[in-house]
Every structure is written in structure tokens, then in C-alpha cells.
TORLUMTOR-293436 format. One record per residue (C-alpha): residue in three letters; x, y, z. Coordinates in steps of 0.05 Angstrom, whole numbers, plus 5000, padded with zeros to 4 digits. Layout:
ALAXYZ ...
***
This chain:
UNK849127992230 UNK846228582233 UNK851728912176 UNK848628222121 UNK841628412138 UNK843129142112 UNK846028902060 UNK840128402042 UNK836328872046 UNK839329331998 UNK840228751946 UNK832628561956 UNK830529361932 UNK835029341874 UNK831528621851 UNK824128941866 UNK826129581818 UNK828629111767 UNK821928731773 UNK817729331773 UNK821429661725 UNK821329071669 UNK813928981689 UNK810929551705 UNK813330241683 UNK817929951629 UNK812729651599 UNK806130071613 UNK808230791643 UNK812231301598 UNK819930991618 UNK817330401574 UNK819230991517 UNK826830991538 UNK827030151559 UNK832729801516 UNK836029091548 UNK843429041570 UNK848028371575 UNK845828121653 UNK853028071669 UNK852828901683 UNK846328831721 UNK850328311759 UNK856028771763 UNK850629301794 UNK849428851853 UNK856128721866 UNK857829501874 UNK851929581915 UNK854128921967 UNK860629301965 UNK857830041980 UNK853329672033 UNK858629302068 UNK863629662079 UNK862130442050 UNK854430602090 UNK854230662164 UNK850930152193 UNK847630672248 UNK845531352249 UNK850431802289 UNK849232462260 UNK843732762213 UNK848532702146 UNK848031942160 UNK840832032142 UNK842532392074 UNK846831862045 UNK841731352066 UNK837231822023 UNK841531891964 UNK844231171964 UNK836330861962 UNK833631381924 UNK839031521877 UNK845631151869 UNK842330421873 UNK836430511825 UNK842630931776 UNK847130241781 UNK841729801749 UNK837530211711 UNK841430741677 UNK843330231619 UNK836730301594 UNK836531011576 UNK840631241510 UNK844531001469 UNK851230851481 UNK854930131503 UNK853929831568 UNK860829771575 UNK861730511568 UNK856030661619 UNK858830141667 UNK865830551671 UNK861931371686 UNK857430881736 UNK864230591775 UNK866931321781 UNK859331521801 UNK860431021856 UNK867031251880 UNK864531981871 UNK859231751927 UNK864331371965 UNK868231951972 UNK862232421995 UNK861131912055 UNK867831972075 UNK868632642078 UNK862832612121 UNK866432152175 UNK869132402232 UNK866232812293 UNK861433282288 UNK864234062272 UNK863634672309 UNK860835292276 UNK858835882305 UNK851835972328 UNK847336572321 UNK845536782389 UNK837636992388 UNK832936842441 UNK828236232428 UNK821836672403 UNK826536932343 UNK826136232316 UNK818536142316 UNK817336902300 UNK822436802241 UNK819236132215 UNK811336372233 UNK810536962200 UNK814036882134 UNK811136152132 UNK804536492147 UNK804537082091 UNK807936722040 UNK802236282042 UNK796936772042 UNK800537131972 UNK801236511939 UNK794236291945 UNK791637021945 UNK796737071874 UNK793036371855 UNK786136611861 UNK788337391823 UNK791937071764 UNK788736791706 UNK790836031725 UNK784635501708 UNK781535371774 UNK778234751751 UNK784634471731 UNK785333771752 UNK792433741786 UNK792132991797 UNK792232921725 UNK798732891700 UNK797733211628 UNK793633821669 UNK800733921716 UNK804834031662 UNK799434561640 UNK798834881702 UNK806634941718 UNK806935271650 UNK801835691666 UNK804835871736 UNK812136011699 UNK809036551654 UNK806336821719 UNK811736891751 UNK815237171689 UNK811337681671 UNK814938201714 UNK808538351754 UNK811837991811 UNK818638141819 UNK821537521855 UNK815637131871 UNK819036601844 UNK824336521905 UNK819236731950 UNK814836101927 UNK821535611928 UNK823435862002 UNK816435812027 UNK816235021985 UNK823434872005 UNK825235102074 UNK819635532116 UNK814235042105 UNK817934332117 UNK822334662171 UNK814934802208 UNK812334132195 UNK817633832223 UNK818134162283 UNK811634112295 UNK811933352290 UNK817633292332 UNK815233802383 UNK807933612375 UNK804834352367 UNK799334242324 UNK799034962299 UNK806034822270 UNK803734282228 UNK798334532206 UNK801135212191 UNK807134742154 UNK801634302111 UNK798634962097 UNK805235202060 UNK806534642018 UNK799234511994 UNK799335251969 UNK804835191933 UNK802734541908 UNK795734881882 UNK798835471847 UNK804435051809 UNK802334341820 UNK808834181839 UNK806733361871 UNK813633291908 UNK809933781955 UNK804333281976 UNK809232711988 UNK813033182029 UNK809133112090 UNK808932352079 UNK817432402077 UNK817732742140 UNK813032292172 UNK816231702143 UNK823431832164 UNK820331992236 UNK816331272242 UNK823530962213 UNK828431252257 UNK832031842255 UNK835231762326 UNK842231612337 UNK843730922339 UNK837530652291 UNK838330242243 UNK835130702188 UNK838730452128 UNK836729862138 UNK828529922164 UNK828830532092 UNK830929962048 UNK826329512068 UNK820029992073 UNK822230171992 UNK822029521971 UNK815629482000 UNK812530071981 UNK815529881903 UNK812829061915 UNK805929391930 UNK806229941876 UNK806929421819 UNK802329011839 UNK796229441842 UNK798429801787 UNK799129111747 UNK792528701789 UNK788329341795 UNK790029931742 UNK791530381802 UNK797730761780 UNK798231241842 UNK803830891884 UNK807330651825 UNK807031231780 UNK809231761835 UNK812531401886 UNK817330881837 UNK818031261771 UNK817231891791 UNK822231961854 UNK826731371837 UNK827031111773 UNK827331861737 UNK833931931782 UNK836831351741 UNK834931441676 UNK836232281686 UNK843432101698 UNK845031631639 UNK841232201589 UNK846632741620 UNK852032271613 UNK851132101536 UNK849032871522 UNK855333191555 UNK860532661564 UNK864133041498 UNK863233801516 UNK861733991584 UNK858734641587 UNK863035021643 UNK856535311682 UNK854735721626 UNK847635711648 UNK849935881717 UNK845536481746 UNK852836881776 UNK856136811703 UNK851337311670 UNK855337811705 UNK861637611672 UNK857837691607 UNK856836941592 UNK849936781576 UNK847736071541 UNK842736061485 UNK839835401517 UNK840335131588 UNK843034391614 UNK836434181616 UNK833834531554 UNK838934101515 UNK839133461550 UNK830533481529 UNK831033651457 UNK836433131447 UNK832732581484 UNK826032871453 UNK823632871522 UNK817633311502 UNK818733701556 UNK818434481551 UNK821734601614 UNK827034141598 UNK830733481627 UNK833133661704 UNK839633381724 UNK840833221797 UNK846433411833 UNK852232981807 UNK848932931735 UNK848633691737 UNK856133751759 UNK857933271712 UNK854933641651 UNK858734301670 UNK865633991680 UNK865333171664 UNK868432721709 UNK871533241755 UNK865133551762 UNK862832861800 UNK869133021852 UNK866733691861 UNK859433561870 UNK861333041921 UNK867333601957 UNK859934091962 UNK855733671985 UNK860233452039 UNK860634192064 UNK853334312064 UNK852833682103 UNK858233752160 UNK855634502163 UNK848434132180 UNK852033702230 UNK854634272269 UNK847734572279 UNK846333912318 UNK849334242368 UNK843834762376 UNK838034432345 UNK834233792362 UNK837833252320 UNK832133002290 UNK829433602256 UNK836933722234 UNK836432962216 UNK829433112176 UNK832233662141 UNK838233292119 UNK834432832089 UNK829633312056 UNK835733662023 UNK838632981996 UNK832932901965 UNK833033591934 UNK839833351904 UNK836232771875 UNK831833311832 UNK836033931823 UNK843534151815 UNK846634301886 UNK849034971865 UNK842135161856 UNK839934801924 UNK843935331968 UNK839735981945 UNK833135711901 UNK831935111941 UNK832535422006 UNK838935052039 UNK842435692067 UNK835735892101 UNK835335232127 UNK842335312154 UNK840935952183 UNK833935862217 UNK838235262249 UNK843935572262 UNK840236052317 UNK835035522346 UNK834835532419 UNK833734932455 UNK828434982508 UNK830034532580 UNK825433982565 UNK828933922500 UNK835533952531 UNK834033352566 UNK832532942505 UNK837433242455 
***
């Protein structure tokens, strides 16, 4: 029983994004620019793969913290990329149907490598102040330079950064900032302190309940958001808060409670976008973090499904002498005429994908397996539902960014570290 009512659930979320998506942003929000219609029989065959990944592919229950990152990338990813993908581009549906069947068994094989117990790997033996000292005090100074930096620079303090024309402006403005060479890695420094010190303190602080730690946590990610206007950093808190009230405990039900709560959350978005002209919850929450996934991964498909590019625009290969005149993302935008400066960013498989085709959906899968069985084993040290949290936050990282550039840019192998030499205190002993 409880196996169908996952999978109801997951086949009610895919028919609210094909609602909301043929009445809301396809129609009124800037998706509406890509929309073209497909025979039903491959939405159809959309379901049917996600019944089959539901059934018989997802756990039904949480029993270690990568459990919680394929829930992520299944709801927020793979699902809304089996129905909606056929309306970006160009080609044939029955083209896009075959990449999206090896996109599915490229998924199916990342949750199997994830099966099995949970790994042993070694721990870095500090006592337990190392781990607040070493998340405080960066966390703490990082945030005073980026809002000190914000306040120094010549970046429009009146700038509206709920305004979605006015972001663009100011993360253009924040790039040439970072840039000019008057502060040499900044740029890392702002990622880490977005990526890994910040949501690591929130977290803990939630799960711990040490106000300072939230606080100090909040304090990261709205400085980062003010200096960039980066937005996934004010839904952030409302992730890591989310996947707490959900379940992130062994034995819950997450999948299932996620599913439903998206559906929701998508239901609710339409209609007061549609009843009421308020475009918040449906703008940020449905196109932004799922329905961009979708259409993100068809665009890569169509522009590099001839000529993979073989990491060219891989940071390590400029010291082989191989430098690209124009990125991934650079190329995927001026083909799609996303009007996008910056460029179209892949997400993890997408970006794999582009660099070595249908291989590179194997070896996305192969990585992301490692990372995740690496976060398993610090389970062993950590309270599993910060590990848990952070396993979620990094799936959806992979939803936004390649997963080569997760480990260093994004902050993973800080987040593995920091973990790696957390010291359980008694009263958490008795709980974890």
C-alpha cells in the first residue's frame, strides 16, 4: 500500500506540472517562448517510466542521507525532464524520447550504485570545538567581506533584487567585480561561504537548536544573496527547513510526503499566479527550480548530441594548453538565443552529456555515486540528518551546475571535510 501511494503520488506531480506548465508559465512566464506540443502518446510514455522508476527503482524509506538526494533529483529533475523536455528545441519527439530512456537508466544506475551498506572512510580525528571554530569564523568573516566588498564597490544600492530584469544586472555587475583582479579569488571565497559554510551552519543550528548558528547561517546566504542576487540563496533556508518538517530520519517516508508537498506547492503556485497575478511561488519555485531543469536538458541534448566537446572548457585542461573560445553554456545560449550573457547552465548529467554524449550520462551517474557513498560514510561521525540535509542540498546543486564543478566551486569537498571530522557530543550519541 504504502509502495502505490508513492507512486500516486509521483504520477499526481507530473499531471500538476503538465497543468501548470500548459497554463501558467507556458503560456504567460518566459518558458511560453520555448512551448511547442508533442503527440500525447510520449507524455503517456513519460508516466509510464516514472510508475516504473517509482515502483520498483526509488526506496520506499529513507535509510541513509543519499536516499534523500535521489528523492531530490528524481522530483526536482528527472520527472519534470520526462514530460517537459519535448517542448524545448527542435528536434522529433521520437528522438528526444530515446536520450530521455537512457537519461532514465543513467539515473537508475546512480541509485543502484548507491545500494548497499553504508561505507567506511576514515575520519579526521579533531576535538569537537575544531568543528564549530572551523565553520564560525570563516562563516563569520566571509560575511563581513562580502557585504563590506558590497558596500566598497560601485554596485547600485538601490537595485531592486526582487526584480528579475534588475538580478540579471546586478550579477553582471558582481562578475565584473570579481573580475577585475582587485580581488584575487573572491569569487570561491563567495561560492564556499553560499555553498557549504553558510548552509552547513544553518543546518546545524536547526537540528541542534543553537540560535546563534542559524542566525550566523541566514546571515551568510543573505550576503551573498545582496552582493550577487543570486535567489536560490533565499529559498535555501526554506529547503533546509522543508526537508526537516518532511522527514529526513531513517525510516520516513520522504519520497513520498516531498511529492506530495510539490504538487502542492505547484497546485497553489498556478493558481494565484492565474486568480491573483502573484507570480512569486510560480515564477521561482515551478519555473525557476523545476521546469528550467527540463527544458535545460533537452537545449544540451539538441546543441551537442553531434560534437561533444571533451571538457574543453574544463578549468584543469588550461594546463594541458586547451582553452575553448566559448564555454558549454556560452554556446548552448547563443544557439537557443537564450539572451543570456552568462550563458545556458547545464546540470550535472546535461553537462556530462555535452562533454562526452551518451557515455558522459554513465559517468555523471559513476561520480555522483562516489560523492554520495563518501556522504554516507560520514554518517558515521555526523548526525544523519545534517548529512541527510546536505545531501539533499548538493542534489540540488546538480540540478543547477555540472558535478565536476560541484566538488571545488560549489563547495562539496568542504562539505565532506567539515563532516568528515564532526564530533558527536553524548546527548547526540544517544539520538544518532
Amino acid at each position: 500500500m504504502n509502495r502505490l501511494l508513492l507512486v500516486a503520488a509521483c504520477l499526481l506531480y507530473g499531471l500538476s506540472l503538465i497543468w501548470s506548465y500548459e497554463n501558467v508559465e507556458g503560456v504567460a512566464g518566459y518558458l511560453a517562448t520555448y512551448i511547442r506540443f508533442f503527440p500525447a502518446v510520449y507524455e503517456i510514455a513519460g508516466f509510464v517510466l516514472i510508475a516504473g522508476l517509482a515502483s520498483f527503482v526509488m526506496p520506499l524509506r529513507i535509510s541513509k542521507p543519499s536516499d534523500v538526494a535521489l528523492w531530490m533529483l528524481f522530483l526536482l529533475w528527472l520527472v519534470p525532464s520526462l514530460l517537459l523536455t519535448y517542448h524545448a528545441g527542435t528536434l522529433p519527439a521520437s528522438e528526444i524520447f530515446k536520450f530521455l530512456v537512457a537519461v532514465s537508466a543513467s539515473f537508475a544506475l546512480l541509485v543502484l550504485l548507491c545500494r548497499g551498506p553504508i561505507m567506511k572512510v576514515p575520519r579526521i580525528s579533531m576535538p569537537s570545538l575544531v568543528f564549530k571554530v572551523a565553520l564560525v569564523i570563516p562563516t563569520l568573516a566571509l560575511s563581513a567581506v562580502v557585504i563590506q566588498l558590497a558596500t566598497r564597490t560601485n554596485l547600485d544600492p538601490t537595485v531592486n533584487l526582487f526584480d528579475l530584469p534588475a538580478v540579471y544586472g546586478r550579477r553582471l555587475e558582481a562578475q565584473q567585480v570579481m573580475e577585475s583582479g582587485s580581488f584575487p579569488l573572491f569569487g570561491y571565497a563567495l561560492s564556499l561561504l553560499g555553498t557549504s559554510l553558510a548552509p552547513i551552519c544553518f543546518i546545524y543550528g536547526l537540528i541542534r537548536r543553537r540560535i546563534l548558528f542559524v542566525v550566523l547561517g541566514l546571515t551568510g546566504l543573505l550576503s551573498v544573496f545582496f552582493f550577487d542576487g543570486t535567489k536560490s540563496n533565499l529559498f535555501l533556508p526554506i529547503l533546509f527547513a522543508g526537508m526537516l518538517v518532511l522527514g529526513i530520519n531513517r525510516g520516513s517516508q520522504f519520497g513520498t510526503k516531498l511529492a506530495f508537498s510539490l504538487t502542492g506547492l505547484v497546485a497553489v503556485g498556478g493558481y494565484l499566479w492565474v486568480e491573483y497575478q502573484f507570480i512569486w511561488i510560480s515564477s521561482f519555485l515551478t519555473r525557476r527550480m523545476i521546469m528550467a531543469k527540463a527544458t535545460t536538458l533537452g537545449v544540451y541534448y539538441e546543441t551537442f548530441r553531434d560534437s561533444p566537446v571533451l571538457m574543453q572548457d574544463f578549468g584543469p585542461m588550461r594546463l594541458i594548453g586547451v582553452t575553448p573560445t566559448t564555454g558549454k553554456a556560452n554556446l548552448v545560449g547563443q544557439s537557443f538565443g537564450a539572451g543570456l550573457s552568462e550563458g545556458w547552465n547545464g546540470n550535472g548529467w546535461s553537462s556530462m552529456y555535452a562533454d562526452f554524449g551518451i557515455g558522459g550520462l554513465i559517468i555523471a551517474s559513476a561520480l555522483a555515486a562516489i560523492l554520495l557513498r563518501l556522504f554516507d560514510g560520514t554518517s558515521r561521525y555526523a548526525p544523519f540528518q545534517l548529512v541527510a540535509a546536505m545531501c539533499g542540498y548538493v542534489a540540488f546543486v546538480w540540478g543547477e551546475t555540472a558535478i565536476t564543478t560541484s566538488i571545488l566551486t560549489y563547495g562539496v569537498l568542504v562539505s565532506l571535510l567539515l563532516l568528515l571530522q564532526y564530533r558527536m557530543e553524548p546527548e547526540e550519541r544517544r539520538v544518532y
